[in-house]
Residue frames as a rotation matrix with the C-alpha (Angstrom) as fourth column:
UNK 1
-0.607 -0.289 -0.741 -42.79
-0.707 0.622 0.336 27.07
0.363 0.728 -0.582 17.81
UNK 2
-0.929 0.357 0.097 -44.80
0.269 0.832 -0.485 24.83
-0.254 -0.424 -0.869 20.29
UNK 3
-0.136 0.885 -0.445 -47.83
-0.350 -0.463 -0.814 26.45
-0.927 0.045 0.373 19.21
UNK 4
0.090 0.063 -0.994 -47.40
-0.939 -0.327 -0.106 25.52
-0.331 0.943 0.029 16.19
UNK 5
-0.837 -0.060 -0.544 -46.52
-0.087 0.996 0.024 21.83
0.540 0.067 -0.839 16.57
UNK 6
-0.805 0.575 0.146 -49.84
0.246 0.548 -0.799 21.69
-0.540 -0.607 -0.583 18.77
UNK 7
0.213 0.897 -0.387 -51.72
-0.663 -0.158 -0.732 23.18
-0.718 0.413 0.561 16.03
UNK 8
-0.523 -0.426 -0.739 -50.12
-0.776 0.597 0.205 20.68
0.353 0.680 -0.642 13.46
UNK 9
-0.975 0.156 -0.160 -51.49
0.189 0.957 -0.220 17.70
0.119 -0.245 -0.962 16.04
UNK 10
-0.129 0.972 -0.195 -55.03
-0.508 -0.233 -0.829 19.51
-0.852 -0.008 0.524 16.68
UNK 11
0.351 0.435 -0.829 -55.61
-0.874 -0.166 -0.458 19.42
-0.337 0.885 0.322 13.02
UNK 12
-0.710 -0.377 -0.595 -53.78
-0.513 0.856 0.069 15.84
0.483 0.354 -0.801 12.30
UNK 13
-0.950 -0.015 -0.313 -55.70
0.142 0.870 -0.473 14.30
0.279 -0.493 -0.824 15.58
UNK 14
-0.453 0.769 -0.451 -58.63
0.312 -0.337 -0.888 15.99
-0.835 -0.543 -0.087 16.32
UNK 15
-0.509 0.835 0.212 -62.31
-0.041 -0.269 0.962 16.97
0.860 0.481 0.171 14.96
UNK 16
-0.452 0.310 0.836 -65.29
-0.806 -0.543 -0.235 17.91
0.382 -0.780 0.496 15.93
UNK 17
0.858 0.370 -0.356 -66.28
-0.236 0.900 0.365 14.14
0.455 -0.229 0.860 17.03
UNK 18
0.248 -0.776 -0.580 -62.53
0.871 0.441 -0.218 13.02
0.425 -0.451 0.785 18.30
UNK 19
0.846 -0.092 0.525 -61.36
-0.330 -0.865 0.379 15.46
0.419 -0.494 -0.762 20.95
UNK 20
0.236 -0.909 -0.344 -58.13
0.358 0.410 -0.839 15.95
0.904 0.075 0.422 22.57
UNK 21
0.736 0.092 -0.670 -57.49
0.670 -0.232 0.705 15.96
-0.091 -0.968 -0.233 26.05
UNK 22
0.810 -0.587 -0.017 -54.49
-0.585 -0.805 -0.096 18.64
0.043 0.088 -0.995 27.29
UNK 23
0.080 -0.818 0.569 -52.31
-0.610 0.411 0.677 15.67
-0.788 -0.401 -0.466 28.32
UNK 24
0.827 0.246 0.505 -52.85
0.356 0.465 -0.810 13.87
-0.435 0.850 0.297 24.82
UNK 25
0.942 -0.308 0.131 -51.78
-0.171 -0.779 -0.603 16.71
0.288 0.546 -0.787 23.36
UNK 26
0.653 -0.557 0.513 -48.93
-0.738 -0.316 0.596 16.89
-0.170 -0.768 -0.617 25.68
UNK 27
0.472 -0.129 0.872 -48.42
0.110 0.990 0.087 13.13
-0.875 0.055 0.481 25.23
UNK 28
0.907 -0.077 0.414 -48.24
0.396 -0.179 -0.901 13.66
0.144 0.981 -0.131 20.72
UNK 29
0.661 -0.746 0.086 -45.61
-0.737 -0.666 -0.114 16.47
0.142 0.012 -0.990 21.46
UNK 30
0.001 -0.781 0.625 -43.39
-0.697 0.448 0.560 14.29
-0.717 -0.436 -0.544 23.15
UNK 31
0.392 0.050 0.919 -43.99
0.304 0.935 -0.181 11.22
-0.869 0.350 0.351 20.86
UNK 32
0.720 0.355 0.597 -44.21
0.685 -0.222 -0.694 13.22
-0.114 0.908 -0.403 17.62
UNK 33
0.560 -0.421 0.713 -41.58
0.152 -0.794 -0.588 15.87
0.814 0.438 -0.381 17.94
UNK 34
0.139 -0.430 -0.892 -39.69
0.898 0.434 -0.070 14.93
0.418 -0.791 0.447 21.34
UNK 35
-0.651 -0.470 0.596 -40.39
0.037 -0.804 -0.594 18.27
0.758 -0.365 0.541 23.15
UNK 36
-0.541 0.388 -0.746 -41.64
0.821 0.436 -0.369 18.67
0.182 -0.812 -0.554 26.18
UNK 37
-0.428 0.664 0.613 -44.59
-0.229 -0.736 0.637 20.94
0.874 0.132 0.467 27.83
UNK 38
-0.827 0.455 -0.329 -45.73
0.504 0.342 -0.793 20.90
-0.249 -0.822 -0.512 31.18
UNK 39
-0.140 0.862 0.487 -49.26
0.964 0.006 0.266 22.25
0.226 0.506 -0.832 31.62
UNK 40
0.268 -0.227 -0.936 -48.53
0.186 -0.941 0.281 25.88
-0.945 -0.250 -0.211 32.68
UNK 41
-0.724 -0.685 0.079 -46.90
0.155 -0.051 0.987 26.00
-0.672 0.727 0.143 28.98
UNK 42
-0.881 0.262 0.394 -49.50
0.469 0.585 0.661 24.71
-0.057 0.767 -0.639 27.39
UNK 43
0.485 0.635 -0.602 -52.59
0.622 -0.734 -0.273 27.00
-0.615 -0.242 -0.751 29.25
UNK 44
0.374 -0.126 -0.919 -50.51
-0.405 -0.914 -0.040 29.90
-0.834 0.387 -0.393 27.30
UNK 45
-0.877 -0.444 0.182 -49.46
0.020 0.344 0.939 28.07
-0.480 0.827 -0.293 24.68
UNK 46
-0.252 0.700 0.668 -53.20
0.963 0.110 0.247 27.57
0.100 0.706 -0.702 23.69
UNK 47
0.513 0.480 -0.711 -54.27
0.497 -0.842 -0.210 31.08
-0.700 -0.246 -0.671 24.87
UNK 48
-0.043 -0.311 -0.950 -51.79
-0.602 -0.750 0.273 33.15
-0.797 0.583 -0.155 22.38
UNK 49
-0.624 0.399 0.672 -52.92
0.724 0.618 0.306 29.66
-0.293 0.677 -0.675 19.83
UNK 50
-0.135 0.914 0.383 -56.00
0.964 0.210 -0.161 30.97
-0.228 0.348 -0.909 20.00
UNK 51
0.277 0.200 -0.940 -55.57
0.292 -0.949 -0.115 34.82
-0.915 -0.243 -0.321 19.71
UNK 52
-0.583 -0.780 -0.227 -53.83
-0.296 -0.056 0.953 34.33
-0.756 0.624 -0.198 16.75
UNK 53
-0.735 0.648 0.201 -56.55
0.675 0.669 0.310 32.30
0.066 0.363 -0.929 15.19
UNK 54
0.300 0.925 0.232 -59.32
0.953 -0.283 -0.104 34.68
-0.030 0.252 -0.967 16.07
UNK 55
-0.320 -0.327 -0.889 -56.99
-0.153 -0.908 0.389 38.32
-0.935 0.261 0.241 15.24
């Protein structure tokens, strides 16, 4: 499910001119949907993101 709520904020907050740090991201989650992610999560969160995205 976090994968999904960080692709929801990619694609709300980000292009290819506005980038998003990992702790942004991190930051959004918490603001935007009050769950938490440390960055160990989030490294595999984006890694099976992206596998999914380029299967």
């Amino acid at each position: 499910m976090l994968n999904m709520l960080i692709l929801d904020i990619l694609k709300e907050y980000s292009d290819e001119k506005h980038k998003l740090t990992q702790q942004e991201i991190i930051r959004l989650l918490k603001a935007n949907y009050d769950m938490d992610c440390d960055r160990r999560l989030f490294f595999v969160l984006i890694r099976l993101l992206a596998y999914k995205i380029s299967s």
